[in-house]
N, C-alpha and C positions, 0 to 999 in steps of 0.2 A: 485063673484068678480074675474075678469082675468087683471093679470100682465104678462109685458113681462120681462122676469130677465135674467140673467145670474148667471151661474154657478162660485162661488167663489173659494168652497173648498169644497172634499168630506173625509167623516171619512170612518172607517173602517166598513166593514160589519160582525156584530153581530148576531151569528146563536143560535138555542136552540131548544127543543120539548116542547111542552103544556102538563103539570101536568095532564088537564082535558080530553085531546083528544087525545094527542099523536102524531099531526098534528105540524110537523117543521113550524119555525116564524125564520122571518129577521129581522136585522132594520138596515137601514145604516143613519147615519146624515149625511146632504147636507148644506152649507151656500146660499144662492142665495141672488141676490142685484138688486135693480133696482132704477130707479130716479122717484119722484114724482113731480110732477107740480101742484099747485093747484095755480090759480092767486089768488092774486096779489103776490104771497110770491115768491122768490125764488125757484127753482130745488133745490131739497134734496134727497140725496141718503137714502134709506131704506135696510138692510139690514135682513134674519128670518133665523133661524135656523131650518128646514125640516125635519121631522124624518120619513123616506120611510120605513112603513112596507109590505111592499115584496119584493123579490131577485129583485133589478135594474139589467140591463144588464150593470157592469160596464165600459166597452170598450167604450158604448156609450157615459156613464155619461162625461168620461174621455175626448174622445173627444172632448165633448161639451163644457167642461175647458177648454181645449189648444185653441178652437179655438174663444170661448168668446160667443158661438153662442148663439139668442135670444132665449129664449123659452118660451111658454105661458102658464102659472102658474094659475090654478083655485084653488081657495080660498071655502071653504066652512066653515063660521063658525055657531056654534052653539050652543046652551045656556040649559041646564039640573036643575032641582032642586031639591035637594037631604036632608033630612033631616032637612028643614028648611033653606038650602043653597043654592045658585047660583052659579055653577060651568060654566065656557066658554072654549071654545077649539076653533081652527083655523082646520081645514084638509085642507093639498095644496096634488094637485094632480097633477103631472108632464104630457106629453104628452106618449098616449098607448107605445109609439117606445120606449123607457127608460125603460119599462119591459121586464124581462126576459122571455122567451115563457118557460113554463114550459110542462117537458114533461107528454104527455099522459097517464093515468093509465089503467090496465087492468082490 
């Protein structure tokens, strides 16, 4: 599923290393919004709260606030069952330019 949204509001970004691997983890929250149209009903704004785990390039994200700009939001959700339970998750995945290029290792 792809929406075009725009950027509302970004939180802070949240650094740490993995207990198991030693391997540094991000996560920054995003708000992003966009209008839904479904006839016959009215335009309604929808509003999700984003949780990017890995380093966004925030200059971009930034950008992308001041200037309202569209961007196109894939959606992947997904459904697990765990101990007799039904667990669901959403993954949104922003456009590649919104990452940080991370450097090369030796």
């Amino acid at each position: 599923m792809k929406r075009t949204a725009k950027i509302v509001s970004i939180g802070e970004t949240r650094t740490g290393r993995s207990d198991k691997t030693g391997e540094p983890w991000f996560r920054t929250d995003i708000v992003i919004k966009w209008q839904e149209e479904e006839p016959p009903y009215q335009p309604y704004d929808c509003q999700l709260v984003v949780t990017l785990c890995y380093q966004p390039d925030m200059e971009k994200l930034k950008e992308a606030m001041d200037r309202q700009t569209d961007l196109l939001v894939t959606f992947y959700p997904s459904t697990h069952e765990y101990n007799g339970r039904t667990f669901n998750s959403i993954n949104a995945y922003l456009p590649a330019e919104y990452k940080k290029q991370q450097e090369e290792r030796p």
